[in-house]
C-alpha positions in Angstrom: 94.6 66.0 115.2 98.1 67.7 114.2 100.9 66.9 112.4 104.5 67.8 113.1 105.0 71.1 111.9 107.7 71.6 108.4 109.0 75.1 108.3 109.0 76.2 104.8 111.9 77.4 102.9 113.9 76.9 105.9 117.5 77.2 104.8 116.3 79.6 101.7 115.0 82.1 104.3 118.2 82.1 106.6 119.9 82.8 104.1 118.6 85.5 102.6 118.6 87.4 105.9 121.6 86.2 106.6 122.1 86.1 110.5 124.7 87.0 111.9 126.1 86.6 116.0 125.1 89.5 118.0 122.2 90.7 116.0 118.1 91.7 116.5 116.0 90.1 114.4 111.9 89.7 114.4 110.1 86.8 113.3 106.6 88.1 113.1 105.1 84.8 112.4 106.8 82.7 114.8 104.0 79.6 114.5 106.2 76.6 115.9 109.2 78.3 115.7 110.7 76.1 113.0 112.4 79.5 111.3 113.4 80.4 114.6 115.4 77.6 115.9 117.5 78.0 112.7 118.4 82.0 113.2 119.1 81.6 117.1 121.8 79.5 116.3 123.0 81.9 114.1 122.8 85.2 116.1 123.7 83.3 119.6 124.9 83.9 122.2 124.4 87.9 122.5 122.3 88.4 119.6 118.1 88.8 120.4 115.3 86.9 118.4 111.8 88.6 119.0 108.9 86.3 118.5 105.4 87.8 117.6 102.4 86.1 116.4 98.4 86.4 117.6 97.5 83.1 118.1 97.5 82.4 121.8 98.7 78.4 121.5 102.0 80.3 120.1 102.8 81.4 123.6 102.8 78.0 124.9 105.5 76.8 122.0 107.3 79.9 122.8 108.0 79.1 126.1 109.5 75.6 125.2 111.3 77.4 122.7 112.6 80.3 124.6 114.2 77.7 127.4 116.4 76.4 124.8 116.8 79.0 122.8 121.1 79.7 122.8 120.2 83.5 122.3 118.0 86.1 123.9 114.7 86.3 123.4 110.9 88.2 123.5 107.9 87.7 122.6 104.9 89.9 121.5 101.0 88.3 121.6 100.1 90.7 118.6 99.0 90.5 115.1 102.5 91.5 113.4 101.4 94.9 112.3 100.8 95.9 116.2 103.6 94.3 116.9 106.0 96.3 114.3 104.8 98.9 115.4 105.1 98.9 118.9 108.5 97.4 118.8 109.5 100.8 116.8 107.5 103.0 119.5 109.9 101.2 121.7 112.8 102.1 119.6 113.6 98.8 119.0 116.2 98.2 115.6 116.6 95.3 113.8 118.9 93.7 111.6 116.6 91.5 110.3 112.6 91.1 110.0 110.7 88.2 108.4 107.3 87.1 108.1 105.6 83.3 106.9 103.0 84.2 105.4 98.7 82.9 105.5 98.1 80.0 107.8 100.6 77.6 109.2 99.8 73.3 108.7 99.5 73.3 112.5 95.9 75.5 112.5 94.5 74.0 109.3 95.3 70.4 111.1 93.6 71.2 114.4 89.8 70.5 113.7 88.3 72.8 115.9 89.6 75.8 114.4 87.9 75.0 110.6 90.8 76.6 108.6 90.4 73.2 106.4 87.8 72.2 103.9 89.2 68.5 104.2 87.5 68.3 107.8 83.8 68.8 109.5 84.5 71.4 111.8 83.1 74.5 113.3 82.6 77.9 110.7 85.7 79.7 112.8 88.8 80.6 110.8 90.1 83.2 113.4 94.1 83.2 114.1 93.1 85.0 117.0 90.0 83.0 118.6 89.8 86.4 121.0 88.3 88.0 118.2 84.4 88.8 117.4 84.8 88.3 113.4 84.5 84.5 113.0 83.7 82.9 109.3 80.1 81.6 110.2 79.5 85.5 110.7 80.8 85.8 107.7 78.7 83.5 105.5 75.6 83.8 107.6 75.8 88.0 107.8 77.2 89.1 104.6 75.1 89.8 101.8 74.8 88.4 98.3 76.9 91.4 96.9 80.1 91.7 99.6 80.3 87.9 99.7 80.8 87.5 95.5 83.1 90.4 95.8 85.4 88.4 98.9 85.6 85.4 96.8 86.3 87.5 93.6 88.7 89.5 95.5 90.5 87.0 98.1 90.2 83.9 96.2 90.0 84.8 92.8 87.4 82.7 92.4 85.7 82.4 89.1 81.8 81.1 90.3 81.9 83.8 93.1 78.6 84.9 92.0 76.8 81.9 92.0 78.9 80.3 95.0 77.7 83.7 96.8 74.1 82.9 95.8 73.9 79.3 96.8 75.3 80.8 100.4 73.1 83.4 100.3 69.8 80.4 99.7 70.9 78.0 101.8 71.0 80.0 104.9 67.4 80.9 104.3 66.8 77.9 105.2 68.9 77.6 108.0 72.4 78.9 109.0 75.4 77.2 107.8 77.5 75.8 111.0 80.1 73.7 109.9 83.2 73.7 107.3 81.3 70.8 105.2 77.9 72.8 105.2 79.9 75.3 103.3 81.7 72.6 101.4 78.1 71.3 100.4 77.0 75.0 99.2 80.2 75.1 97.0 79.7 72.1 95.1 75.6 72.5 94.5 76.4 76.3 92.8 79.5 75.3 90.3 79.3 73.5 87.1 79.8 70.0 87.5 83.3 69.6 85.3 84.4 72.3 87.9 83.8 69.7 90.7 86.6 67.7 89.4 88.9 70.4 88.5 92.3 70.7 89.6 92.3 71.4 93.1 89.7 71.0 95.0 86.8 72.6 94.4 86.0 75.0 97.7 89.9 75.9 98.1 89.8 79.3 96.9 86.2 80.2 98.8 88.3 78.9 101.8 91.1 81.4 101.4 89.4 83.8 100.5 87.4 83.8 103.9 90.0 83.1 106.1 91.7 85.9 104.4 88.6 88.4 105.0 88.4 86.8 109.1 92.2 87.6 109.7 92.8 90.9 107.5 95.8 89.2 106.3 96.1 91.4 103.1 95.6 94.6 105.2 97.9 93.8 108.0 100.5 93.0 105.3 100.5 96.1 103.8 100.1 97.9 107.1 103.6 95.9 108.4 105.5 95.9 105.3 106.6 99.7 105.4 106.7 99.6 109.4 109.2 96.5 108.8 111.3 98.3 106.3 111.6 101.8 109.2 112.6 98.9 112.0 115.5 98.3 109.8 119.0 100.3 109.7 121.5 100.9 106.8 122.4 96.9 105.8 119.3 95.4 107.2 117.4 92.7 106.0 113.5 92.0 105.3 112.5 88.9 104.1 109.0 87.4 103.5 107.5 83.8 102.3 104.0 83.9 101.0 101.7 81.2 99.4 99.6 82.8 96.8 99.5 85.3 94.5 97.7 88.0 96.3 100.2 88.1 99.0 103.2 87.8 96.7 102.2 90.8 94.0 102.0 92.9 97.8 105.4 92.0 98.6 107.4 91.8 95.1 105.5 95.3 94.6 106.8 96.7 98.0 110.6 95.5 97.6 111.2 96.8 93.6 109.6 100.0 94.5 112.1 100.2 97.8 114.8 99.1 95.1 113.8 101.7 92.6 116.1 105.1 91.7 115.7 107.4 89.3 111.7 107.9 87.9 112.7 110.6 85.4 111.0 110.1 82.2 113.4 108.0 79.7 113.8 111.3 77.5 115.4 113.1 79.9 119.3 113.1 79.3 120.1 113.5 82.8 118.1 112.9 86.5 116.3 115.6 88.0 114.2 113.6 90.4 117.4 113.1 92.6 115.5 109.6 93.7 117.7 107.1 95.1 117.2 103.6 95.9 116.2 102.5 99.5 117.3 99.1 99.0 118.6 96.4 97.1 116.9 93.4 96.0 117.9 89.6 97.4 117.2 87.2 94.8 115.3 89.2 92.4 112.8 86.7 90.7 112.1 85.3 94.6 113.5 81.7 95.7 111.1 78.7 95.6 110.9 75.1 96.7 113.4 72.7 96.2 111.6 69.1 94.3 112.5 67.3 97.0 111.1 69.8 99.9 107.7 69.5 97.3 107.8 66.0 97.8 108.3 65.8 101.4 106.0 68.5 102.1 103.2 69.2 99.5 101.9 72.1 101.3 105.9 74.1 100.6 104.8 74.1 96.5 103.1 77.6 96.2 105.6 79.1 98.2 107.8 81.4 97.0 110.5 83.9 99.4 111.6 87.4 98.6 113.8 89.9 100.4 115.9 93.0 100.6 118.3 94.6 102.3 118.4 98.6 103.4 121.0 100.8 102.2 122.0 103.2 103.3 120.3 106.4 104.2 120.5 108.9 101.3 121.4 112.3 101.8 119.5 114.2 104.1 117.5 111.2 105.7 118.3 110.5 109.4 117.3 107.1 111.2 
């Protein structure tokens, strides 16, 4: 079962990193490719998109995409990290990098890989399937103590110590195999107005595992600063992200890239000699339109920041 796949902030994201013919840019969560459609047109006919993402159905979309694709093209089977990081090994430049944050509809619609809590599926959760870490190792391996601390942590969730528990009692019994075995778990250890809550009830346990699976926070702040070094003087970095946790990392990133002088306010003059790296692209972040809400539920905790490079201050070289 999958739907058809609704890029987020679509027009919001080209146009904060505002394409242009001719150029490189990196999309290093190329999913379907619904972001990437949009800049190819804009950087065509000699400009160069480069694809990344781990999940090895991307490469198949890829393909399709890259044989209509008015622009050249690459792509790189890597988490986006790796990926960065290679891409500047190979002294690759970019005008532009973006990244769509946390899991895309199509892998939480597609049973089998048990992103979703609204399906019985297999304990998996990987975005690479290649990989050993899967969620039932997770819940069946972790202890009492790590697991509160990943729900705390990843899902700032507020019965992580009694969710962790129930896990921790029920697989005593026997392992917990399936998405609604976890589901079950979830709703024996909270209170029971928490049951009908807003939201549902084992979201945040969810993200927070898919989260600790994937290293997603990890990788981000491993790629953000390798993003920002791909760029030259007038490049862009944009990202999307769909909570919190993954929001604070990237509005944090950008003002501190944005940032001059740190000289303490009594100080009539600057001695730091700090200047700012970049300059901030819609400083309070861009979110979803009411109408891209209502057509697409999944686009309301979304929010899009970005940057753009200045130039290099005296004595830094590219």
């Amino acid at each position: 079962m999958t739907r058809e796949h609704v890029p987020v902030l679509a027009a919001e994201l080209v146009e904060l990193i505002d394409p242009r013919p001719g150029e490189t840019v990196v999309d290093c969560t190329f999913g379907a490719g619904g972001h990437a459609r949009l800049v190819a047109e804009r950087i065509a006919p000699e400009g160069t998109l480069v694809a990344v993402d781990r999940d090895p159905v991307t490469g198949e979309r890829y393909e399709d995409f890259a044989a209509e694709a008015p622009c050249r093209t690459r792509f790189l089977a890597a988490e986006y990290a790796d990926a960065l990081a290679e891409l500047d090994k190979d002294g690759v430049r970019a005008d532009a990098v973006y990244l769509d944050l946390g899991v895309s509809s199509m892998q939480l619609d597609t049973l089998q890989r048990g992103f979703s809590y609204a399906y019985d599926a297999p304990l998996d959760m990987r975005m690479d399937p290649d990989q050993a870490l899967d969620a039932r190792t997770v819940v069946n391996e972790w202890d009492e103590r790590r697991l509160a601390g990943v729900f705390r942590e990843y899902g700032e969730e507020r019965y992580a110590r009694q969710i962790a528990r129930g896990i921790v009692r029920r697989r005593s019994r026997s392992p917990l195999a399936t998405t609604f075995d976890l589901v079950e778990v979830i709703n024996e250890s909270i209170p029971a107005p928490a049951r009908f809550g807003a939201g549902h009830p084992a979201r945040r346990v969810f993200q927070a595992i898919r989260i600790a699976v994937n290293d997603e926070l990890g990788s981000l702040d491993r790629a953000l600063p390798l993003a920002w070094e791909l760029l030259g003087p007038g490049g862009r970095l944009a990202a999307i992200s769909f909570h919190s946790l993954e929001d604070r990392r990237v509005k944090r990133f950008l003002a501190h890239r944005a940032r001059g002088c740190v000289c303490p306010p009594e100080l009539p003059i600057c001695v730091c000699g700090r200047e700012p790296e970049g300059e901030l692209l819609a400083p309070r972040g861009v979110t979803p339109s009411r109408e891209e809400v209502a057509d697409n539920p999944r686009a309301r905790a979304a929010r899009a920041r970005g940057a753009r490079r200045l130039a290099a201050a005296a004595g830094e070289t590219d």
